[in-house]
mmCIF file of the N, C-alpha and C atoms, coordinates in Angstrom:
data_MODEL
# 
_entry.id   MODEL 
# 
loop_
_atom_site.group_PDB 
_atom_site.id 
_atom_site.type_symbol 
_atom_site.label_atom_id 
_atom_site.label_alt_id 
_atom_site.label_comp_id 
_atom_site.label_asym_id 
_atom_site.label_entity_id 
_atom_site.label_seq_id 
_atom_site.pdbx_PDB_ins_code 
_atom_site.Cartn_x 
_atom_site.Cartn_y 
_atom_site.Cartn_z 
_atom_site.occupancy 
_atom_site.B_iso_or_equiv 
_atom_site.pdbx_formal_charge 
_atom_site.auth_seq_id 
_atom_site.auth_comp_id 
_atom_site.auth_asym_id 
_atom_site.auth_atom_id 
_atom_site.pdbx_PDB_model_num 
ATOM 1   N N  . UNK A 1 1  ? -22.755 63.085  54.303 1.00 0.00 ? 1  UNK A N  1 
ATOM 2   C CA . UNK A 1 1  ? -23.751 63.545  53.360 1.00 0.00 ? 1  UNK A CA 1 
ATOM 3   C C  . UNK A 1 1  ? -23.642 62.807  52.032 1.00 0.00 ? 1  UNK A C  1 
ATOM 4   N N  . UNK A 1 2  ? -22.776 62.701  51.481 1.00 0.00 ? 2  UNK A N  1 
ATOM 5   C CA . UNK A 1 2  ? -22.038 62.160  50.055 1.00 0.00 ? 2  UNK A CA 1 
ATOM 6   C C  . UNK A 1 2  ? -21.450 61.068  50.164 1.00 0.00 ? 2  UNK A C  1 
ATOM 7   N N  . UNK A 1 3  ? -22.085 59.922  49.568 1.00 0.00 ? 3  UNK A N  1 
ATOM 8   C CA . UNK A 1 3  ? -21.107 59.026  49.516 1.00 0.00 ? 3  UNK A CA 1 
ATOM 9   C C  . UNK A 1 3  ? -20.059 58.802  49.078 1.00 0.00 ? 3  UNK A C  1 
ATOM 10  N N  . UNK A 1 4  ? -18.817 58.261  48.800 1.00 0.00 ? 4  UNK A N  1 
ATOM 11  C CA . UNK A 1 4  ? -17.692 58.085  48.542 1.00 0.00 ? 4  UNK A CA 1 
ATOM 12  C C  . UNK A 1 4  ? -17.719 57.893  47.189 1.00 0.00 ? 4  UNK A C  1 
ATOM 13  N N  . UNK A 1 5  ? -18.535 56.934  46.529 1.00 0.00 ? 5  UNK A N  1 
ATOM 14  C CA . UNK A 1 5  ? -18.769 57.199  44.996 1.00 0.00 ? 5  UNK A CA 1 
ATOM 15  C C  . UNK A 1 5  ? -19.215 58.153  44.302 1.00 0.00 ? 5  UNK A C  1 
ATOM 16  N N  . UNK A 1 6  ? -20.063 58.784  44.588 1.00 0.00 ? 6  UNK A N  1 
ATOM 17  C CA . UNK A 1 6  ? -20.626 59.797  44.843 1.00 0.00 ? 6  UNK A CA 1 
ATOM 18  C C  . UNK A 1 6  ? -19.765 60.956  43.795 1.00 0.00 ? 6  UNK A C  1 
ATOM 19  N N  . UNK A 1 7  ? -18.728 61.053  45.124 1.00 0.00 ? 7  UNK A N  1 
ATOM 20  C CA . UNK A 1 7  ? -18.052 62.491  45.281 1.00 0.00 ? 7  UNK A CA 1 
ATOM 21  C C  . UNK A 1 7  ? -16.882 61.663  44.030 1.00 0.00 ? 7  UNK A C  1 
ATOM 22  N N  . UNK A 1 8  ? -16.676 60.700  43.919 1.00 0.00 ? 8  UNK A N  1 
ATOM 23  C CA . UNK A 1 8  ? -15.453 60.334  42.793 1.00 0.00 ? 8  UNK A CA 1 
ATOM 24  C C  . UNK A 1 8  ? -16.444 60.657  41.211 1.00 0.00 ? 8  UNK A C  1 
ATOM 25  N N  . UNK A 1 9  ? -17.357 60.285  41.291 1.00 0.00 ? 9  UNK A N  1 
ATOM 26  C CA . UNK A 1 9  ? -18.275 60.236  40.037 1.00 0.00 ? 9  UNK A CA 1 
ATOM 27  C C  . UNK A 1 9  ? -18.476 61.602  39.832 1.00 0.00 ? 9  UNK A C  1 
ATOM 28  N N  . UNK A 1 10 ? -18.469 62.268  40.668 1.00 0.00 ? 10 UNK A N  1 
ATOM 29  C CA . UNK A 1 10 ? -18.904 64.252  40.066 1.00 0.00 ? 10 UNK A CA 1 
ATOM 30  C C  . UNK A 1 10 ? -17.376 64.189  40.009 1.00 0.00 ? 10 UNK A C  1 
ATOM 31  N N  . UNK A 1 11 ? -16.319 64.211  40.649 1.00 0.00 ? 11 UNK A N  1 
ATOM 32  C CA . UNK A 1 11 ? -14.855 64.929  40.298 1.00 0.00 ? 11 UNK A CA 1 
ATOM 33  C C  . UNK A 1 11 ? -14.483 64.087  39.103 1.00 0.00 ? 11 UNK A C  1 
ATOM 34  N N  . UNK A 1 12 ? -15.044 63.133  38.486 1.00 0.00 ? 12 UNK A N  1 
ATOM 35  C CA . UNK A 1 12 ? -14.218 62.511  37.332 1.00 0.00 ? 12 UNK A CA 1 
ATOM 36  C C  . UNK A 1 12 ? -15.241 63.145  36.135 1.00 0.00 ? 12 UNK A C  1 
ATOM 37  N N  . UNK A 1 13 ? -16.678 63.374  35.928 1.00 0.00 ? 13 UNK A N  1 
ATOM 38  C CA . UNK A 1 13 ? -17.141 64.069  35.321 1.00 0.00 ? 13 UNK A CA 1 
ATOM 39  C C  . UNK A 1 13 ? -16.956 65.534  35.210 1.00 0.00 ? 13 UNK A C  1 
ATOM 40  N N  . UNK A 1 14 ? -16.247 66.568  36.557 1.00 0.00 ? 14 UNK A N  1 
ATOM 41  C CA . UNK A 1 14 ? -15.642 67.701  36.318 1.00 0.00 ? 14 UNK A CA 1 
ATOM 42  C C  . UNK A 1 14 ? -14.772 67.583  35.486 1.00 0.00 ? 14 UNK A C  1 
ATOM 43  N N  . UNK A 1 15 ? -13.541 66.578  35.873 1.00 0.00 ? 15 UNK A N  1 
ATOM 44  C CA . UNK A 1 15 ? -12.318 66.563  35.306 1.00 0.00 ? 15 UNK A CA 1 
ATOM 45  C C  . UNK A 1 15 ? -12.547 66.338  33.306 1.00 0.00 ? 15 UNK A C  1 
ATOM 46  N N  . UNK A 1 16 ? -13.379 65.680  33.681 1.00 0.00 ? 16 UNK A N  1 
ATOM 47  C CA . UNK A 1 16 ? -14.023 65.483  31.847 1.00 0.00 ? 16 UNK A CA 1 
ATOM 48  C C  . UNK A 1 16 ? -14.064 67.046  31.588 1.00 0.00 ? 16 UNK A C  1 
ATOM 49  N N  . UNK A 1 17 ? -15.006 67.320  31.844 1.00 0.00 ? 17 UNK A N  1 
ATOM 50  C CA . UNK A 1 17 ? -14.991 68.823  31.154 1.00 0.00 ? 17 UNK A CA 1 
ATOM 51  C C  . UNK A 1 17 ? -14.431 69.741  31.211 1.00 0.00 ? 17 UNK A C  1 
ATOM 52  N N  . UNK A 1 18 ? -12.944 69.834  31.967 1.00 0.00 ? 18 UNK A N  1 
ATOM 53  C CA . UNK A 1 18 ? -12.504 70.927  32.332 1.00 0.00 ? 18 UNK A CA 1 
ATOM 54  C C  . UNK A 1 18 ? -11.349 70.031  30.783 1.00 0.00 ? 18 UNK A C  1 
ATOM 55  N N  . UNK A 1 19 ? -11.207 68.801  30.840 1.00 0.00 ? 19 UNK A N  1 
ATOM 56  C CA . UNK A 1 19 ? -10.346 67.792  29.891 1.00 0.00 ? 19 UNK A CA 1 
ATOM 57  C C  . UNK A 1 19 ? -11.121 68.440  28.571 1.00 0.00 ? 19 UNK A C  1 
ATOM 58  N N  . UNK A 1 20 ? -12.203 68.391  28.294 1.00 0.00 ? 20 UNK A N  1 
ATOM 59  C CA . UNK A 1 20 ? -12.475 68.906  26.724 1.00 0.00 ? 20 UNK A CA 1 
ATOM 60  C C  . UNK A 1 20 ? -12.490 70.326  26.760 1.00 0.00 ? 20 UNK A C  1 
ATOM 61  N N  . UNK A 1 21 ? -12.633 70.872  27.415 1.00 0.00 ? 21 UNK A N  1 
ATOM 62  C CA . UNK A 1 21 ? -12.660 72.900  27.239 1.00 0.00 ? 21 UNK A CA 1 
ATOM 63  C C  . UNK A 1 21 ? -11.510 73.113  27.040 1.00 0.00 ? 21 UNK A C  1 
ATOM 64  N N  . UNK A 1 22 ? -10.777 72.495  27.633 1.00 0.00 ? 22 UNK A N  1 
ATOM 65  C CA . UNK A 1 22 ? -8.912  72.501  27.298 1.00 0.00 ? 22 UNK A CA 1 
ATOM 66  C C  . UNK A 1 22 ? -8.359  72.125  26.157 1.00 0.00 ? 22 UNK A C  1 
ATOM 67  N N  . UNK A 1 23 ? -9.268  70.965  25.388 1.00 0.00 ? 23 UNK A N  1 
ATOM 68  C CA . UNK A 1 23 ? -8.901  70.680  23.873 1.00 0.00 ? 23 UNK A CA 1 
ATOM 69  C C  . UNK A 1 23 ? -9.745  71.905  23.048 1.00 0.00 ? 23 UNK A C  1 
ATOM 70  N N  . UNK A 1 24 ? -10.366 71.925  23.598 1.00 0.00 ? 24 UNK A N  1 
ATOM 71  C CA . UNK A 1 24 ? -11.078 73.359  22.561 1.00 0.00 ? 24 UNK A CA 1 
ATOM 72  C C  . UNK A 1 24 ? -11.044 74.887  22.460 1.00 0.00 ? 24 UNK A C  1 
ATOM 73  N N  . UNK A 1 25 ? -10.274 75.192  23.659 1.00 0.00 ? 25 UNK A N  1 
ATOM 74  C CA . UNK A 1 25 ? -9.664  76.357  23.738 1.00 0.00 ? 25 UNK A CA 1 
ATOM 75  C C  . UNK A 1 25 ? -8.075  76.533  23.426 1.00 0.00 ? 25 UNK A C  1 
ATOM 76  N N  . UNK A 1 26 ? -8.479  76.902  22.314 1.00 0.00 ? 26 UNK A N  1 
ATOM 77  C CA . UNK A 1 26 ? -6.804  77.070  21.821 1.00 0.00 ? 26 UNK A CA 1 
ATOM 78  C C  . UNK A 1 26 ? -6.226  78.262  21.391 1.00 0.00 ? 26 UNK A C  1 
ATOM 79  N N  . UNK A 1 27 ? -5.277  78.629  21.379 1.00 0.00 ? 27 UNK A N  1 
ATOM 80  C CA . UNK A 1 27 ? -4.462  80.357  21.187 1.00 0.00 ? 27 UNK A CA 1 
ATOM 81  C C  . UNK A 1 27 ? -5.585  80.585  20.260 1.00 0.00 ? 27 UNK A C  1 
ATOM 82  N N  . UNK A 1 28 ? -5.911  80.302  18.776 1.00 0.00 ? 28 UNK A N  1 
ATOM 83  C CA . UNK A 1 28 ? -6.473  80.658  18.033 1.00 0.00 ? 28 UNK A CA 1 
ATOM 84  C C  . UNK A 1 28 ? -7.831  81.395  18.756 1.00 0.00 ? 28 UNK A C  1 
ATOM 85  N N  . UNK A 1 29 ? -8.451  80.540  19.444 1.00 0.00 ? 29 UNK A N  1 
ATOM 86  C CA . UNK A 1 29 ? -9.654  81.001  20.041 1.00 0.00 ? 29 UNK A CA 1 
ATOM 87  C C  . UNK A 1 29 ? -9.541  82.092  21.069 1.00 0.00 ? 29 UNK A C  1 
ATOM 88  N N  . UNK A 1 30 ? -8.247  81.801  22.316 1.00 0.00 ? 30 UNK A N  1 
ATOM 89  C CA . UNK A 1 30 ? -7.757  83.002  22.569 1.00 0.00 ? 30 UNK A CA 1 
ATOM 90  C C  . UNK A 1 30 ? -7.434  84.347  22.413 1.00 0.00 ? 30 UNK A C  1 
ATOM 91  N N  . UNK A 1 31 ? -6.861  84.144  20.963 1.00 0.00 ? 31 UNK A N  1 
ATOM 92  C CA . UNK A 1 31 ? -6.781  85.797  20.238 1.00 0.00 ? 31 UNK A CA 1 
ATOM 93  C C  . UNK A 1 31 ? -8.233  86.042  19.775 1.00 0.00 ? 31 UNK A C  1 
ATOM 94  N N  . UNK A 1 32 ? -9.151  85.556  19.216 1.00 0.00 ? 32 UNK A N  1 
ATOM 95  C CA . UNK A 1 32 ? -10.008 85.866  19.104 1.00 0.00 ? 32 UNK A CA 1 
ATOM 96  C C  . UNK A 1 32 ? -10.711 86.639  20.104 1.00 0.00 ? 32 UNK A C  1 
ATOM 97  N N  . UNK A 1 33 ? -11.028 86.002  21.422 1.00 0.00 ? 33 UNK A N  1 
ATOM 98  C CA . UNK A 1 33 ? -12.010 86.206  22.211 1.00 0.00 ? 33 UNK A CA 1 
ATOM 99  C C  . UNK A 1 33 ? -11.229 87.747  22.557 1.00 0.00 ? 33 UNK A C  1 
ATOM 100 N N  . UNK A 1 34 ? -9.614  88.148  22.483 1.00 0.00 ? 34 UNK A N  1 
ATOM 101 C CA . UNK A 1 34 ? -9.007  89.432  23.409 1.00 0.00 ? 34 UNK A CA 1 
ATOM 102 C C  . UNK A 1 34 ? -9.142  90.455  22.319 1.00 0.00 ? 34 UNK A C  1 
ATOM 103 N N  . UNK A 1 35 ? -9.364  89.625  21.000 1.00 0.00 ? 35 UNK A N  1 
ATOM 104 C CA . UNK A 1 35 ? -9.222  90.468  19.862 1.00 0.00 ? 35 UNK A CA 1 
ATOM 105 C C  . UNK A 1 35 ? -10.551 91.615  20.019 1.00 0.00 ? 35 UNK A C  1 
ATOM 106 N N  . UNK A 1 36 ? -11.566 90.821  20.121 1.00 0.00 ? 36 UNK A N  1 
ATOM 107 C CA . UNK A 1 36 ? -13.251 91.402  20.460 1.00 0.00 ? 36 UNK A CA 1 
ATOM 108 C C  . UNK A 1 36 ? -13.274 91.794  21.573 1.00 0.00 ? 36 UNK A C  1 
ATOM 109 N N  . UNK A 1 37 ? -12.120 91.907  22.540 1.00 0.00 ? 37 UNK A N  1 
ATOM 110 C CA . UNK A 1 37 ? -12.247 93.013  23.953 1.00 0.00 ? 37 UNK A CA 1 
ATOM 111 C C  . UNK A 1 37 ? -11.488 93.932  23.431 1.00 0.00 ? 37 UNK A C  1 
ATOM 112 N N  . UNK A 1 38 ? -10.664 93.896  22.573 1.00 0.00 ? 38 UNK A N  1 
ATOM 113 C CA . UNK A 1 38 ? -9.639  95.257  22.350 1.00 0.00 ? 38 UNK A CA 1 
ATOM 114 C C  . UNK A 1 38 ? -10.762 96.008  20.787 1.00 0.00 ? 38 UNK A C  1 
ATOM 115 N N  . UNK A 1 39 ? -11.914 95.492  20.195 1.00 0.00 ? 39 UNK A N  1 
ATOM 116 C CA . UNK A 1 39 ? -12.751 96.074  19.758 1.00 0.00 ? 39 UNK A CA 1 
ATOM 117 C C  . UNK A 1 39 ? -13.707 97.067  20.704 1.00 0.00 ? 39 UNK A C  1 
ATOM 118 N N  . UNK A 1 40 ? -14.659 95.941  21.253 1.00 0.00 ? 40 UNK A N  1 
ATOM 119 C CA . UNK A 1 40 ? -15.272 96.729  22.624 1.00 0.00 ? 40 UNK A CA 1 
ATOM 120 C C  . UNK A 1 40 ? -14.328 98.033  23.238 1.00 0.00 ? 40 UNK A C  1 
ATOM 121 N N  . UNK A 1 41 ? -13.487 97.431  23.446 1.00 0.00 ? 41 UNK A N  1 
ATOM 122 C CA . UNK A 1 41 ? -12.495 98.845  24.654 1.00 0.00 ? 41 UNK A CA 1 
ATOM 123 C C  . UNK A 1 41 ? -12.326 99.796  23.520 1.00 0.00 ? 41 UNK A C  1 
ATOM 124 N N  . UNK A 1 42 ? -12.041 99.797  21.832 1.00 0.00 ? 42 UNK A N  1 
ATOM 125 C CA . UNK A 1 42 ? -11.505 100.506 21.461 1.00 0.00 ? 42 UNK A CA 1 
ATOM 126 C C  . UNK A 1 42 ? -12.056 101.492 20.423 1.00 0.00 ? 42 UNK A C  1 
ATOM 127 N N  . UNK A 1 43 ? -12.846 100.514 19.507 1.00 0.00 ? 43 UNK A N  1 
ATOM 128 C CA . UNK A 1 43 ? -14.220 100.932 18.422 1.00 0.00 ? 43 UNK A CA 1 
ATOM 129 C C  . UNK A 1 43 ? -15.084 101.133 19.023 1.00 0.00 ? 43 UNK A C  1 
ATOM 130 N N  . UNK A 1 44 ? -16.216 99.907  19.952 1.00 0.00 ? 44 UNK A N  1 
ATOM 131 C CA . UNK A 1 44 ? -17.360 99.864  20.401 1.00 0.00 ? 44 UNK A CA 1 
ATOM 132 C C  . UNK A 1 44 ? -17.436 101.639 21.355 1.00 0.00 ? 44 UNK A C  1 
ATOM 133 N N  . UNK A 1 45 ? -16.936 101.784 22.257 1.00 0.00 ? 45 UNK A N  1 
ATOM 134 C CA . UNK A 1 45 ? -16.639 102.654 23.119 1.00 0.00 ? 45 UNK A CA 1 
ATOM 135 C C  . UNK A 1 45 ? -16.855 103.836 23.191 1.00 0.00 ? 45 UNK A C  1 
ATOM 136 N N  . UNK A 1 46 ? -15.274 104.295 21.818 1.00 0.00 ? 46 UNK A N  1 
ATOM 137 C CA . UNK A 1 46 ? -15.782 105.616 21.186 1.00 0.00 ? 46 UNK A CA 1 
ATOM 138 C C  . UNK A 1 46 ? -16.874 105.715 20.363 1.00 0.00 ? 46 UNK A C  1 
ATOM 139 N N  . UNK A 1 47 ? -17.329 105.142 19.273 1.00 0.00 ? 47 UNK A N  1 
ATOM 140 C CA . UNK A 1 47 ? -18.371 105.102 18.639 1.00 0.00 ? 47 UNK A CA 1 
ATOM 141 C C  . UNK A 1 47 ? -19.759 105.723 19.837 1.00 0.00 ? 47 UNK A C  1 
ATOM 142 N N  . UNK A 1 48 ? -19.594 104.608 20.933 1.00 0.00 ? 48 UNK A N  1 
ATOM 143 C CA . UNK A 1 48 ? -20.594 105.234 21.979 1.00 0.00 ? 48 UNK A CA 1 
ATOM 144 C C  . UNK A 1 48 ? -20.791 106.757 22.802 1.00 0.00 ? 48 UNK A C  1 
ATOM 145 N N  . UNK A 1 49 ? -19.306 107.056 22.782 1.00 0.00 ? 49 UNK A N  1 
ATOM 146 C CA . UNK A 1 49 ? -18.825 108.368 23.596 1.00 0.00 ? 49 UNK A CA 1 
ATOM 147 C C  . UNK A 1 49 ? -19.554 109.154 22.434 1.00 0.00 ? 49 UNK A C  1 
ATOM 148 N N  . UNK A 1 50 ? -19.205 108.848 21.110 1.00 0.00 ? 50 UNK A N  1 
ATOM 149 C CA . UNK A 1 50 ? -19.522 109.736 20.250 1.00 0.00 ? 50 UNK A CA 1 
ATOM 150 C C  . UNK A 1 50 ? -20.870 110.181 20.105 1.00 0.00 ? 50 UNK A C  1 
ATOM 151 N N  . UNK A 1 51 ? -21.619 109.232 20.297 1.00 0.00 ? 51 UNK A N  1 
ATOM 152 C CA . UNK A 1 51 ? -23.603 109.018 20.055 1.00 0.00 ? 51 UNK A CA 1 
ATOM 153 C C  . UNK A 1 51 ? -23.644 110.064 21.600 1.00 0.00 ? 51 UNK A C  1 
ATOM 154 N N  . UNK A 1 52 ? -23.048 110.061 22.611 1.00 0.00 ? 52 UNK A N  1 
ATOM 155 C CA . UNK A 1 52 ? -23.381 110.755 23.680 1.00 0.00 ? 52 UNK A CA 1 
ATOM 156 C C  . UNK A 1 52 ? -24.165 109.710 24.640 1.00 0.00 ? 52 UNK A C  1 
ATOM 157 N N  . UNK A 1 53 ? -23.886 108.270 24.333 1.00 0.00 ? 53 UNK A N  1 
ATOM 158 C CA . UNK A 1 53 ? -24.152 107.179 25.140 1.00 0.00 ? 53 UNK A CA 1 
ATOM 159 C C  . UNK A 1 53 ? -22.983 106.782 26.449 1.00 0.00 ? 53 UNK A C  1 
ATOM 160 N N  . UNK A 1 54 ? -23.278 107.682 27.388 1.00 0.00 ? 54 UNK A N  1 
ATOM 161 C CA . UNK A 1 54 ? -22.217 107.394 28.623 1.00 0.00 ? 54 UNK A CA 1 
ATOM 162 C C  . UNK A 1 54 ? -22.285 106.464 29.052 1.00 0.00 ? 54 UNK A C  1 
ATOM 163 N N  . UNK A 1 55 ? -23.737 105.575 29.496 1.00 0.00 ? 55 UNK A N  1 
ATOM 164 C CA . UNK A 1 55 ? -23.606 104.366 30.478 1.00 0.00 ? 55 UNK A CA 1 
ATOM 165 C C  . UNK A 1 55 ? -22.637 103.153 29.178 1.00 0.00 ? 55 UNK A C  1 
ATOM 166 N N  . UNK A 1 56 ? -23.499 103.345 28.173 1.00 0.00 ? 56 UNK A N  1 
ATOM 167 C CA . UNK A 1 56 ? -23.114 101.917 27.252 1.00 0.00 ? 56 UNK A CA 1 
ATOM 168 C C  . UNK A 1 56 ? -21.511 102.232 26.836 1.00 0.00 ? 56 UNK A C  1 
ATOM 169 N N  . UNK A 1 57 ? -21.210 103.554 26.564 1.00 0.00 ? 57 UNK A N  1 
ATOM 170 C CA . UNK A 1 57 ? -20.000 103.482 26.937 1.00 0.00 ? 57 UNK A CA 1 
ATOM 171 C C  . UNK A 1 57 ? -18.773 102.720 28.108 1.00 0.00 ? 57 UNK A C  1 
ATOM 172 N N  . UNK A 1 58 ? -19.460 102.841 29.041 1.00 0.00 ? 58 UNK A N  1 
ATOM 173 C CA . UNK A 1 58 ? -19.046 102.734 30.305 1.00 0.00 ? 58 UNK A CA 1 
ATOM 174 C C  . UNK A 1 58 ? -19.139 101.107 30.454 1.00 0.00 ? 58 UNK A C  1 
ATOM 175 N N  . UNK A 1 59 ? -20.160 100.377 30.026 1.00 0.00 ? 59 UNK A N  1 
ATOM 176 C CA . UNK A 1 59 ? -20.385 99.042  30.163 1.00 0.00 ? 59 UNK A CA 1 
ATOM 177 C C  . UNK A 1 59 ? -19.801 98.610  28.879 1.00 0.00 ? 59 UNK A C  1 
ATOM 178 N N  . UNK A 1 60 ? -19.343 98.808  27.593 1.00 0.00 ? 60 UNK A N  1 
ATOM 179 C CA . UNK A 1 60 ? -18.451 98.486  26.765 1.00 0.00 ? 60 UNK A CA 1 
ATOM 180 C C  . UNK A 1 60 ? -17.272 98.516  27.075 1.00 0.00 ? 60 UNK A C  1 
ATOM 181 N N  . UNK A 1 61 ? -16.557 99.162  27.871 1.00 0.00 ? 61 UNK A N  1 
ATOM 182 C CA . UNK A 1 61 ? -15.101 99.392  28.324 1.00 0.00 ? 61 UNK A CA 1 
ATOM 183 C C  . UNK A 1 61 ? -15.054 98.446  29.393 1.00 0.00 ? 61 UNK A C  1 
ATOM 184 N N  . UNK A 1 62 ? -15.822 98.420  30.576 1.00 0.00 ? 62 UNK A N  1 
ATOM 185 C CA . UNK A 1 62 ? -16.101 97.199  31.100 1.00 0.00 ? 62 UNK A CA 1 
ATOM 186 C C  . UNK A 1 62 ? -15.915 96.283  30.639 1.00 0.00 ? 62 UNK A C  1 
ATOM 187 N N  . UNK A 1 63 ? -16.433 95.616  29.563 1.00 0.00 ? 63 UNK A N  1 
ATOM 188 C CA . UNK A 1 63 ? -16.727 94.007  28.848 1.00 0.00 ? 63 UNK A CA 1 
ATOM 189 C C  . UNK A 1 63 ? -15.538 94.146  28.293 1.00 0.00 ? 63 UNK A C  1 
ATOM 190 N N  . UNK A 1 64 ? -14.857 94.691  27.370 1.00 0.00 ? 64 UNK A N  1 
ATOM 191 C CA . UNK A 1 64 ? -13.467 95.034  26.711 1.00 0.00 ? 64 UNK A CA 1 
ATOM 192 C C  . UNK A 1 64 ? -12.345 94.296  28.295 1.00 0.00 ? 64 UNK A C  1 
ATOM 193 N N  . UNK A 1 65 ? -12.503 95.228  28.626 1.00 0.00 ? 65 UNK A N  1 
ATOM 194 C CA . UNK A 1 65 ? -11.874 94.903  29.909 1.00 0.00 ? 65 UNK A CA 1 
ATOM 195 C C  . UNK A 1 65 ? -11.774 93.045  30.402 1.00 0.00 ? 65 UNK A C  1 
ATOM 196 N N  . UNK A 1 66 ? -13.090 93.254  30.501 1.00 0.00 ? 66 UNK A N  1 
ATOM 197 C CA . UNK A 1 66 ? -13.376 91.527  31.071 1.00 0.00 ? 66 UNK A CA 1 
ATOM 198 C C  . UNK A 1 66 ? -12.616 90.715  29.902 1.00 0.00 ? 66 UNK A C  1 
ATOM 199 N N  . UNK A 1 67 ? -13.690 90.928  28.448 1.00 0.00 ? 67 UNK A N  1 
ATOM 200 C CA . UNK A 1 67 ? -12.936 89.666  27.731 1.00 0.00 ? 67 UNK A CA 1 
ATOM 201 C C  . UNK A 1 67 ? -11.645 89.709  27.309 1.00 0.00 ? 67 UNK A C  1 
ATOM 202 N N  . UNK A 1 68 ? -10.620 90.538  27.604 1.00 0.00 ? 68 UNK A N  1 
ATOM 203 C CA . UNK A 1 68 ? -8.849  90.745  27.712 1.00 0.00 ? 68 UNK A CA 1 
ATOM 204 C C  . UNK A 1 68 ? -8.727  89.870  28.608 1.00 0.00 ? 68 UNK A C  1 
ATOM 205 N N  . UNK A 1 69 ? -8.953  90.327  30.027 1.00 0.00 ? 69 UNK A N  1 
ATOM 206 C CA . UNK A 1 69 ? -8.014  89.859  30.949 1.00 0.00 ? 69 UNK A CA 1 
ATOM 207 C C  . UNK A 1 69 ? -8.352  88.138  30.988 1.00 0.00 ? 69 UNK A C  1 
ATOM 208 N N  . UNK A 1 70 ? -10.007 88.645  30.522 1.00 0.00 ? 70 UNK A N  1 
ATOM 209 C CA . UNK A 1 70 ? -11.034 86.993  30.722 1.00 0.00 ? 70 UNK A CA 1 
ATOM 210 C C  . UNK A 1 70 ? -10.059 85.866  29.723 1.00 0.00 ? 70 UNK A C  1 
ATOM 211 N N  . UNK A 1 71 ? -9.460  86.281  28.636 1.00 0.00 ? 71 UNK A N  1 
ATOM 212 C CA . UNK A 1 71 ? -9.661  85.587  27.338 1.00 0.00 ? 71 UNK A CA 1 
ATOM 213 C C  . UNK A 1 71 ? -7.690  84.796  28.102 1.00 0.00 ? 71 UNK A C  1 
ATOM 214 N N  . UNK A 1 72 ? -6.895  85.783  28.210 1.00 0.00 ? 72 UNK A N  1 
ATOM 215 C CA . UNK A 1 72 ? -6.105  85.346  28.496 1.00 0.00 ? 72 UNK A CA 1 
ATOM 216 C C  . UNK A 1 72 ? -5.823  84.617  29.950 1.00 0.00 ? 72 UNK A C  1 
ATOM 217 N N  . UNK A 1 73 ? -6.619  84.737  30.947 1.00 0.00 ? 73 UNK A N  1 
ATOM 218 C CA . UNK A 1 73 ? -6.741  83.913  32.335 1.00 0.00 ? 73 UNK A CA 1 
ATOM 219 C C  . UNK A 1 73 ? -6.902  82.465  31.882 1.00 0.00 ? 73 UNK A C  1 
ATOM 220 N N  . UNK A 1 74 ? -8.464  82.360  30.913 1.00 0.00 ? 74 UNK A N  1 
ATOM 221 C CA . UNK A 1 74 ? -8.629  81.019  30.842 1.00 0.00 ? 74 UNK A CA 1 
ATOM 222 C C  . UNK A 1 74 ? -7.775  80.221  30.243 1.00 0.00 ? 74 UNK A C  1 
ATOM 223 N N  . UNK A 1 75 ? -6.667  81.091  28.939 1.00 0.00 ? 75 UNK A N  1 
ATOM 224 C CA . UNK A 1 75 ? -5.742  80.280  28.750 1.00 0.00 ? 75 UNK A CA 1 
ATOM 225 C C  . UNK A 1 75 ? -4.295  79.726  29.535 1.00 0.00 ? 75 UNK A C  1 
ATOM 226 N N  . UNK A 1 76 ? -4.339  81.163  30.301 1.00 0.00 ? 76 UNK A N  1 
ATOM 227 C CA . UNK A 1 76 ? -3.240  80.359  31.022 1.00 0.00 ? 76 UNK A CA 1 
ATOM 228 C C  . UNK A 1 76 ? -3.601  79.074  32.024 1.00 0.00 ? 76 UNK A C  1 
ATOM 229 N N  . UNK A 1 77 ? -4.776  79.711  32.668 1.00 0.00 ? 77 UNK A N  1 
ATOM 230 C CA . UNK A 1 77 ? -5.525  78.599  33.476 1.00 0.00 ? 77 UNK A CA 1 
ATOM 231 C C  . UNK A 1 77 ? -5.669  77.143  33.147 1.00 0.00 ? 77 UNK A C  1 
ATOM 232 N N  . UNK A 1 78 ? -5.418  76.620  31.150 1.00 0.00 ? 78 UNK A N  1 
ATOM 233 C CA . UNK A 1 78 ? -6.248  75.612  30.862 1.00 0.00 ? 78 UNK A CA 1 
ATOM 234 C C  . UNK A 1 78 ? -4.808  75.308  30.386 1.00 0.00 ? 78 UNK A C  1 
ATOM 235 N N  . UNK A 1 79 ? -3.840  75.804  30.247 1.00 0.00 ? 79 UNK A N  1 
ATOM 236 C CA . UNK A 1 79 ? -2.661  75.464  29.270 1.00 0.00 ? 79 UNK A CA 1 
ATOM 237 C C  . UNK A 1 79 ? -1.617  75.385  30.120 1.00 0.00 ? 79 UNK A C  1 
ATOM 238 N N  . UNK A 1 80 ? -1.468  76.276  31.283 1.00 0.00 ? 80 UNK A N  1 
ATOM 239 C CA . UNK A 1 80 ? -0.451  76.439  32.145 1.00 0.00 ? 80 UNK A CA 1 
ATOM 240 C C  . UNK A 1 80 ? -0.588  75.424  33.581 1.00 0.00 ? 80 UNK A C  1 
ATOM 241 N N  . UNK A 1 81 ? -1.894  76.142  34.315 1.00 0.00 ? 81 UNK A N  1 
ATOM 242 C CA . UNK A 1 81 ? -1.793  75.748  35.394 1.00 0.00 ? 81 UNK A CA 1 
ATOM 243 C C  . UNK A 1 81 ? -2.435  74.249  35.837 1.00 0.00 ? 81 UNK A C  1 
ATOM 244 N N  . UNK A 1 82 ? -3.215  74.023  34.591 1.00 0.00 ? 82 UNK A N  1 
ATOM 245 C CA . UNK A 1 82 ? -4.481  72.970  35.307 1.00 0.00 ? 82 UNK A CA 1 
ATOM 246 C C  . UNK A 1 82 ? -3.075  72.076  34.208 1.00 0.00 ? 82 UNK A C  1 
ATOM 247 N N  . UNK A 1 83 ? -2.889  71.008  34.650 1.00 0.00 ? 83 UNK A N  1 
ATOM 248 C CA . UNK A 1 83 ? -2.484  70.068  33.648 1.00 0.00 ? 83 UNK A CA 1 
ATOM 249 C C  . UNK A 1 83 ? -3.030  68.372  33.883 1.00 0.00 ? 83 UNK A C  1 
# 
């Protein structure tokens, strides 16, 4: 299906960008992104419980959730494992 150049020319243009997301994701940006899930999970949430907003509650604790575990995966992913 793919020629041989082909398939080298998309994996060296992946490797590019997975190469700059890795210079641009840095702890700094890391704490940031877990900082604004431990808002969501913690302000956003109750504030919502409080209004008597259950679903957006429910989908704020969600996203809290995601951008924690999210914020610290991609760093280990970009710092640890991919080298």
């Amino acid at each position: 299906m793919y020629m041989e150049g082909e398939k080298s020319l998309g994996r060296k243009i992946s490797m590019q960008i997975i190469e700059e997301f890795k210079a641009i994701y840095s702890i700094q940006l890391m704490f940031l992104v877990v900082g604004i899930g431990f808002v969501l999970l913690y302000y956003d949430s109750s504030e919502l419980l409080g209004k008597k907003l259950l679903r957006e509650c429910k989908v704020a604790k969600f996203l809290g959730k995601v951008y924690i575990y999210g914020g610290l995966l991609v760093y280990l992913a970009l710092k640890v494992v991919i080298k």
